[in-house]
C-alpha positions as CSV (number, residue, x, y, z in Angstrom):
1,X,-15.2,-7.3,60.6
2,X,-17.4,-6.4,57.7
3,X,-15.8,-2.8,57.5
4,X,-12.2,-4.3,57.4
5,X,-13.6,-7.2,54.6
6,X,-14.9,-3.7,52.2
7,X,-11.1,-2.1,53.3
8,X,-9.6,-5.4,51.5
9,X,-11.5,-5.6,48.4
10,X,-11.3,-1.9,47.8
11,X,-7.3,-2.3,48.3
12,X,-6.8,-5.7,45.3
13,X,-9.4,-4.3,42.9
14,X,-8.1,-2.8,40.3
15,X,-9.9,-0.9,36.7
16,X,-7.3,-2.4,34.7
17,X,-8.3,-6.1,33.4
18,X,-5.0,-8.2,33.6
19,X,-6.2,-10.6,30.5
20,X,-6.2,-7.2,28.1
21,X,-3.1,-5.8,30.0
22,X,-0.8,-9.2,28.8
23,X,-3.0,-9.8,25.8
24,X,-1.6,-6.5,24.6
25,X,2.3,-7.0,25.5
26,X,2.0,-10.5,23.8
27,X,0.6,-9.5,21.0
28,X,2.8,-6.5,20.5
29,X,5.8,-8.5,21.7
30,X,5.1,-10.9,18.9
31,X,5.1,-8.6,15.8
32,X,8.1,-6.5,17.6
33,X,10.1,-10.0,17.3
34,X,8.4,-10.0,13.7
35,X,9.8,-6.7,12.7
36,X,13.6,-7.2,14.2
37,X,13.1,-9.9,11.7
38,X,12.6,-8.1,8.7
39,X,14.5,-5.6,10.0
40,X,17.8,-8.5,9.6
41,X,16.9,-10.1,6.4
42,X,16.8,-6.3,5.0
43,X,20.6,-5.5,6.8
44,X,21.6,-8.9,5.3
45,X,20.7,-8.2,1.9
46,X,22.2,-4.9,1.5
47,X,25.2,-6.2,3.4
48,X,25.9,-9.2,0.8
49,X,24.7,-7.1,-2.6
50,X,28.3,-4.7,-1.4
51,X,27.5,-2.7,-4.2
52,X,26.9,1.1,-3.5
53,X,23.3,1.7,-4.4
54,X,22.4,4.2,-7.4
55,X,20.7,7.2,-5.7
56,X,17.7,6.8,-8.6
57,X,17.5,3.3,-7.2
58,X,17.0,4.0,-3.7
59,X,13.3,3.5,-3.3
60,X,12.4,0.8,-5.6
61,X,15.6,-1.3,-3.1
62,X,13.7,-4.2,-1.8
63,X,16.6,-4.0,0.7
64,X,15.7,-0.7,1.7
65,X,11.9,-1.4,1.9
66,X,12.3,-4.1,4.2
67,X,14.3,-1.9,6.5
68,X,12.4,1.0,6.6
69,X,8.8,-1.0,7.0
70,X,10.8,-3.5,9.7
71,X,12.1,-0.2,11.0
72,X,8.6,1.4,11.4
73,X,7.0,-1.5,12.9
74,X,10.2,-1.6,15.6
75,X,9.1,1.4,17.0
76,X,5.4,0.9,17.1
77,X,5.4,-2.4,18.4
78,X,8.0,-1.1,20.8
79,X,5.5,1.4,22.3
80,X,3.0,-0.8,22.7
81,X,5.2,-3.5,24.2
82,X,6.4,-1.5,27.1
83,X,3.1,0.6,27.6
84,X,1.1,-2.6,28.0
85,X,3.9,-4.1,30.0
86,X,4.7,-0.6,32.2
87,X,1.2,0.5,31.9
88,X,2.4,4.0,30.6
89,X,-0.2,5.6,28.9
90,X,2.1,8.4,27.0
91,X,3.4,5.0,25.1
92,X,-0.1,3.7,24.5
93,X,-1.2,6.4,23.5
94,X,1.7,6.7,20.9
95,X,0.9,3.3,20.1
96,X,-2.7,3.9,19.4
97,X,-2.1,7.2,17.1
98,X,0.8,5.4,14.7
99,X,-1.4,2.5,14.4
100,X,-4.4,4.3,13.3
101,X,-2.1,6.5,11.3
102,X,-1.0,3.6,9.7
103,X,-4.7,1.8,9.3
104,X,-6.0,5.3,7.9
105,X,-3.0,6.4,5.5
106,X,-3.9,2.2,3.6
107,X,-7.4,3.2,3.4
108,X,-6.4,6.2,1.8
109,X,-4.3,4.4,-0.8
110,X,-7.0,1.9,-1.2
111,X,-10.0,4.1,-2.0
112,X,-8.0,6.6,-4.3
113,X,-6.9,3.5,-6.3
114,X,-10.4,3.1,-6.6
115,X,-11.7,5.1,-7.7
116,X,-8.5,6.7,-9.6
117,X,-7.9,3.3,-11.1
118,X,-6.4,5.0,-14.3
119,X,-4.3,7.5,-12.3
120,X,-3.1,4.9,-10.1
121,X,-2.2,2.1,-13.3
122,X,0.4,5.1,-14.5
123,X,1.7,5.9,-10.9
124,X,2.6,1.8,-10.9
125,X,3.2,1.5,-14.3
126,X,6.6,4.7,-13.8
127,X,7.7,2.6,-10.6
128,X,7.8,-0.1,-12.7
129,X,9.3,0.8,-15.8
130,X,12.0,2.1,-14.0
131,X,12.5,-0.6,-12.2
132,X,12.9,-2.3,-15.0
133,X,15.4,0.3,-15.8
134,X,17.4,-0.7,-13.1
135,X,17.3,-4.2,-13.6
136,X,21.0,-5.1,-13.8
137,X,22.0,-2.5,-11.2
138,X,20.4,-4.4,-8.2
139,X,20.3,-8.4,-7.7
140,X,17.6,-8.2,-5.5
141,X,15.5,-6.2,-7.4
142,X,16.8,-8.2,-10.8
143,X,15.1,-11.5,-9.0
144,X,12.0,-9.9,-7.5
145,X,11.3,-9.3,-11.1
146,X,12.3,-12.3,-12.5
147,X,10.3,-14.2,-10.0
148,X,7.3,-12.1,-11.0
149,X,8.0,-12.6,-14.5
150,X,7.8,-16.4,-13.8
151,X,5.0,-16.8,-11.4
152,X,2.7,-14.8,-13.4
153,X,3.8,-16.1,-16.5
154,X,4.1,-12.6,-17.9
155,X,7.0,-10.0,-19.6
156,X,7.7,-6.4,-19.1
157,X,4.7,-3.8,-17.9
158,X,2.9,-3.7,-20.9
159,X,4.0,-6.1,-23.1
160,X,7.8,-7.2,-23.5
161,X,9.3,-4.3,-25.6
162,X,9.2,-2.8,-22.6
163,X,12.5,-4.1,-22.1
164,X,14.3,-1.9,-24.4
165,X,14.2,0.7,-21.8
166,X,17.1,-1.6,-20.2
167,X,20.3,-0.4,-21.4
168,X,21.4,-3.9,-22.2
169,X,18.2,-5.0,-23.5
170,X,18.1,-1.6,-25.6
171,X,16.8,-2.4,-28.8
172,X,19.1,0.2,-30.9
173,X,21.6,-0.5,-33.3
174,X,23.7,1.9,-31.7
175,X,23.6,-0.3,-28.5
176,X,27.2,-2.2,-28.1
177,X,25.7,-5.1,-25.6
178,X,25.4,-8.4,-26.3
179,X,21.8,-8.6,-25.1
180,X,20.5,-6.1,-27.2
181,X,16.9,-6.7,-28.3
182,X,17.3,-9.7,-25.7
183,X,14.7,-10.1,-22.7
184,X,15.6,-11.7,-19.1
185,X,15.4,-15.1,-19.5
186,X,12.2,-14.9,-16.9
187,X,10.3,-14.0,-20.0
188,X,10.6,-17.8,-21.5
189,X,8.4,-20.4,-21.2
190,X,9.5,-23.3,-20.1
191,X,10.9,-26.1,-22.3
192,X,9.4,-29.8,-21.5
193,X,12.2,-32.1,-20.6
194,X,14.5,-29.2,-19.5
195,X,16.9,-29.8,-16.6
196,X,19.1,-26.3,-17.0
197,X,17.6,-23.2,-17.8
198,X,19.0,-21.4,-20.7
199,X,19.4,-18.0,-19.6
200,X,20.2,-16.5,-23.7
201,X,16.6,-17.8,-24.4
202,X,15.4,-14.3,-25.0
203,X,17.7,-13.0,-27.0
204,X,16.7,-11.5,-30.2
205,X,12.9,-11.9,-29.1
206,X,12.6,-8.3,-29.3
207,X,12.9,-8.2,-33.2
208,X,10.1,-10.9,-33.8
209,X,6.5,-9.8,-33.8
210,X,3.7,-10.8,-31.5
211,X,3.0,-13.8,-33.2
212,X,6.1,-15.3,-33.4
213,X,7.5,-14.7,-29.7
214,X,4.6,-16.2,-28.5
215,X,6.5,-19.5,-29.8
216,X,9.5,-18.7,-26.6
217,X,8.5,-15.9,-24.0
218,X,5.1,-14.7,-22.0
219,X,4.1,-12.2,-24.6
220,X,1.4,-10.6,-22.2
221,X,2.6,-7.5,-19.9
222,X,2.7,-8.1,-15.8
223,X,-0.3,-5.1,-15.7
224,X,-2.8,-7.4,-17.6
225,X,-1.8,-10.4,-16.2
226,X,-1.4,-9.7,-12.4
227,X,-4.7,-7.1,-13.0
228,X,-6.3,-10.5,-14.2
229,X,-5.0,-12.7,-11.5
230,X,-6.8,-10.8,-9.1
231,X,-10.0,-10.7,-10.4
232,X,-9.7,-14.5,-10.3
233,X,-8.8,-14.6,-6.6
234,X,-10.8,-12.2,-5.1
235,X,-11.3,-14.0,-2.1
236,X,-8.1,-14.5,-1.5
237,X,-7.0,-10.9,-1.9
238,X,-9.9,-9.9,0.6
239,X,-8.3,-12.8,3.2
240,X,-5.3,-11.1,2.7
241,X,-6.2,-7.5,3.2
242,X,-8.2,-8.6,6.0
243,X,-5.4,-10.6,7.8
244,X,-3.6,-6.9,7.1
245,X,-5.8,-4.9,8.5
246,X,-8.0,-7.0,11.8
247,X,-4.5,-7.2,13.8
248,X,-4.2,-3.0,13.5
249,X,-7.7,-2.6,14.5
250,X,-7.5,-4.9,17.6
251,X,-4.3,-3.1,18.4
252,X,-6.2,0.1,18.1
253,X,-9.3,-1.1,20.2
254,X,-6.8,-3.0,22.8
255,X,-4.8,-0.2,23.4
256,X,-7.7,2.2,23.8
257,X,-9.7,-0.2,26.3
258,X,-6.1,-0.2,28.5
259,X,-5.9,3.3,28.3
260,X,-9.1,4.0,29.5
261,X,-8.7,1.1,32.1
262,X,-5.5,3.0,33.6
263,X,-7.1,6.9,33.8
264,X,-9.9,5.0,35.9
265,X,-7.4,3.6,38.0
266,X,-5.6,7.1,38.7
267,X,-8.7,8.7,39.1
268,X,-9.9,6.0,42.0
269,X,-6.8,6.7,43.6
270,X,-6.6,10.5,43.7
């Protein structure tokens, strides 16, 4: 009686803890659901903008960004999904390697900014300016920066002649466009009392000196005043980052635990 008791718990346990097992699946199931979203929003953007893209525009695209990092995510998630679910440990292990790929390639980025804080400014500061560049020849990009432009309360990279690297905003006399010397109309502050934005509110802002286009735009470039903005939040930024970075860690340690979990069980077996 006792032997065939000992015959029955050896035959239902099992190395592989069924909390982890479904923790896992959930957990990558959730940000798999998360990336097919950004994956749409991304398809849906480029889909409405029907313009072809400019080849030197390709990677500052929020459209495209959103696709490629919805499209990386897919594929992750996807391998942890069906490893935790299948118990496949080819997938897991997949799973475990891109996501600590991924963890290790931010920490890169953050300590070289670090440290290389100077180096890093000009690498931003090009992607920037030539977004700016572009500024006309994408809508999405043209109200990621205007949104920027407004929340920070700031104009251009460095200050706001940076806009005469826009051909329309191109401060030259040999420049035919209506807007020339102009800035977006992001740039402006705000009039009390004002119920419709007047979009030609920076025009000819570029031919007045610092003193006196302080009176109508954010005079102060988006590098000072974002640079500033996060000295001020801190906290905040750190919440962020950390909210960024615990989920790829406990997929790392999940994924690992499982794995381990499921050689055990093939081992007991043969």
């Amino acid at each position: 009686m006792d032997r065939e008791v000992s015959l029955n718990r050896a035959d239902t346990f099992s190395f592989i803890n069924p909390w982890i097992r479904y923790f896992l699946f959930i957990f990558s199931l959730l940000f798999w659901v998360f990336s097919l979203l950004i994956i749409a929003i991304g398809v849906y953007a480029k889909v409405e903008k029907a313009t072809d893209t400019v080849r030197d525009t390709f990677l500052i695209d929020p459209a495209i960004i959103l696709i490629v990092v919805g499209v990386v995510m897919f594929f992750i998630t996807f391998c942890g999904c069906i490893g935790a679910l299948r118990e496949n440990i080819k997938l897991l292990k997949a799973f475990s390697l891109s996501l600590t790929l991924v963890f290790l390639s931010q920490l890169a980025i953050a300590v070289l900014g670090f440290f290389y804080s100077e180096q890093t400014r000009g690498t931003l500061g090009k992607f920037v300016k030539k977004a700016i560049i572009h500024y006309r020849d994408d809508i999405d990009l043209q109200n990621l920066i205007d949104y920027i432009q407004k929340e920070f309360k700031c104009c251009g990279y460095n200050n706001y002649t940076d806009w005469s690297r826009n051909l329309y905003f191109n401060c030259t006399q040999e420049n035919p466009s209506r807007e020339r010397c102009a800035v977006p109309y992001s740039c402006c502050t705000p009039v009390p009392g004002e119920v419709v934005i007047n979009t030609m509110c920076g025009f000819g802002v570029q031919n007045l000196n610092y003193l006196e286009a302080t009176k109508s735009i954010y005079p102060l470039g988006c590098a000072d005043k974002t640079a500033g903005w996060i000295e001020s939040h801190l906290l905040l930024v750190g919440a962020l980052a950390l909210g960024l970075v615990l989920p790829q860690i406990a997929g790392i340690f999940l994924s690992q635990i499982l794995i381990s979990q499921i050689e055990d069980e093939i081992s007991s077996i043969l």
